[in-house]
C-alpha positions as MATLAB code, in Angstrom:
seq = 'XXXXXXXXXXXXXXXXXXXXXXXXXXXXXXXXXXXXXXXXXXXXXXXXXXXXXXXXXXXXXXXXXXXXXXXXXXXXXXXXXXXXXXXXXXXXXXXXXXXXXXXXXXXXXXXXXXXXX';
ca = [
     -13.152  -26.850   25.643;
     -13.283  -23.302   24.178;
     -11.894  -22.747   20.437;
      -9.897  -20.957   20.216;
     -11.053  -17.490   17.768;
      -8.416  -15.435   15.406;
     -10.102  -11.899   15.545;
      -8.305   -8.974   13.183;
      -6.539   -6.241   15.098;
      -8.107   -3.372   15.879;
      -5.644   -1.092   13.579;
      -6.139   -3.081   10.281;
      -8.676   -2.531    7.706;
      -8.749   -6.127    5.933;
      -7.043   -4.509    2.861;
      -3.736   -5.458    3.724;
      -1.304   -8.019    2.474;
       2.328   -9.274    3.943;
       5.216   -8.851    1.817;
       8.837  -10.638    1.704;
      11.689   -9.073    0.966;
      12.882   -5.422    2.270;
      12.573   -6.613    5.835;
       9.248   -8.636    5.205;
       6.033   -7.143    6.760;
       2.874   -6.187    6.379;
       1.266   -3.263    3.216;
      -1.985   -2.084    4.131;
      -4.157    0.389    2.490;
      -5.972    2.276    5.334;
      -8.296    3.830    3.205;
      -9.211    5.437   -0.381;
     -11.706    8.390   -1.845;
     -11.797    9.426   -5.370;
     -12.586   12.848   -6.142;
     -12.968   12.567   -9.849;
      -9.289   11.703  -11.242;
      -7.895   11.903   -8.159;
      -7.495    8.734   -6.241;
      -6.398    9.970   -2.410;
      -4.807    7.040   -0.046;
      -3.881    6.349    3.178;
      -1.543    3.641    3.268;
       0.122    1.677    5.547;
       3.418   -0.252    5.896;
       4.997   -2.532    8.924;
       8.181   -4.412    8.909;
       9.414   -7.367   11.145;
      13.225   -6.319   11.162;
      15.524   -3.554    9.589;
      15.376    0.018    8.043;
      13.955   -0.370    4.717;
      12.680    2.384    2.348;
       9.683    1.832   -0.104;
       7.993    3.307   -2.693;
       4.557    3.191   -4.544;
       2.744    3.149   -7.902;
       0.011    2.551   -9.306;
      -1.831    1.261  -12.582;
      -5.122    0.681  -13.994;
      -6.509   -3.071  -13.992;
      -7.915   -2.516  -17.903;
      -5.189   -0.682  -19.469;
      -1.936   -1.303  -17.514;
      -1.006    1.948  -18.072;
       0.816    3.347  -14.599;
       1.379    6.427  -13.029;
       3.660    7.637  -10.215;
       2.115    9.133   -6.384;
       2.522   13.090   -7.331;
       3.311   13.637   -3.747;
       5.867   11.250   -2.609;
       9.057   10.131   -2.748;
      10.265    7.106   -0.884;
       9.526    6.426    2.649;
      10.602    3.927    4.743;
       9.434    1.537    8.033;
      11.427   -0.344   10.768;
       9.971   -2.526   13.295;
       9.112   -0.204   15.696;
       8.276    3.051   13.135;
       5.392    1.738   11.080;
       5.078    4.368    8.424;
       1.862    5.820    7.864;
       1.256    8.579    5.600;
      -1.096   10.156    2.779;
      -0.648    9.510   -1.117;
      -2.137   11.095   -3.875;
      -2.293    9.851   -7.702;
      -4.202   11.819  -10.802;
      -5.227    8.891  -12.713;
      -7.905    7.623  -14.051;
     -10.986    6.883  -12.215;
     -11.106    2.943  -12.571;
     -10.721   -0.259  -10.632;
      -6.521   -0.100  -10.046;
      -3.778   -1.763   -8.470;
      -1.583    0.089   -5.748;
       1.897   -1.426   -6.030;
       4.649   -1.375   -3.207;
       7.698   -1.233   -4.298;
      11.875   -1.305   -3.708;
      12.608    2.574   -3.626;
      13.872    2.217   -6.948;
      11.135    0.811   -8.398;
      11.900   -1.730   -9.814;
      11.418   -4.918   -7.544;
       7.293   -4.729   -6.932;
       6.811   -6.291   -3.102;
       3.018   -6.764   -3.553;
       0.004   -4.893   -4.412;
      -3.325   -4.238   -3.296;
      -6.814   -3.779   -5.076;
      -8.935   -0.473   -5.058;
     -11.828   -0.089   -6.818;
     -12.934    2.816   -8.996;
     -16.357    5.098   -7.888;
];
């Protein structure tokens, strides 16, 4: 008999994670430059049911300190609108943590490495 292989879809990167809560799905981060202290990002986010907004920040792995997109608000997904879209943070150029959150804020989904250059 043949086994049976799991392969990655062609659209995702291998930096993504799935999420519960806020219509459960998947975050992804696309992909990342730095240009000095600017950390540029294209992210990524797919629900499995509803209309669910999201936001986004971020914080530095050594010093916790966090810091807000300066180019977004909230944004939101529904099953068959993946949102995909560009954010930029002026931060510090360091291995980080990109956190998707509630539009609030306040409830953190999951989060996703990047490292610094």
């Amino acid at each position: 008999s043949v086994a049976a292989t799991a392969e990655p879809t062609a659209e995702r990167t291998g930096n993504y994670i799935p999420f519960e809560g806020n219509g459960d799905g998947i975050f992804e981060i696309v992909n990342y430059t730095w240009n000095g202290d600017q950390l540029n990002l294209r992210i990524r986010v797919e629900v499995e049911q509803g209309d669910y907004a999201f936001s986004l920040f971020a914080f530095t792995n050594e010093t916790r300190k966090s810091y807000d997109p300066v180019d977004m608000r909230s944004f939101s997904a529904r099953p068959d609108e993946p949102y995909e879209g560009d954010v930029t943070f002026v931060m510090p150029n360091a291995d980080s943590t990109i956190v998707l959150t509630t539009p609030s804020g306040r409830v953190a989904l999951n989060a996703l490495p990047v490292k610094g250059s």
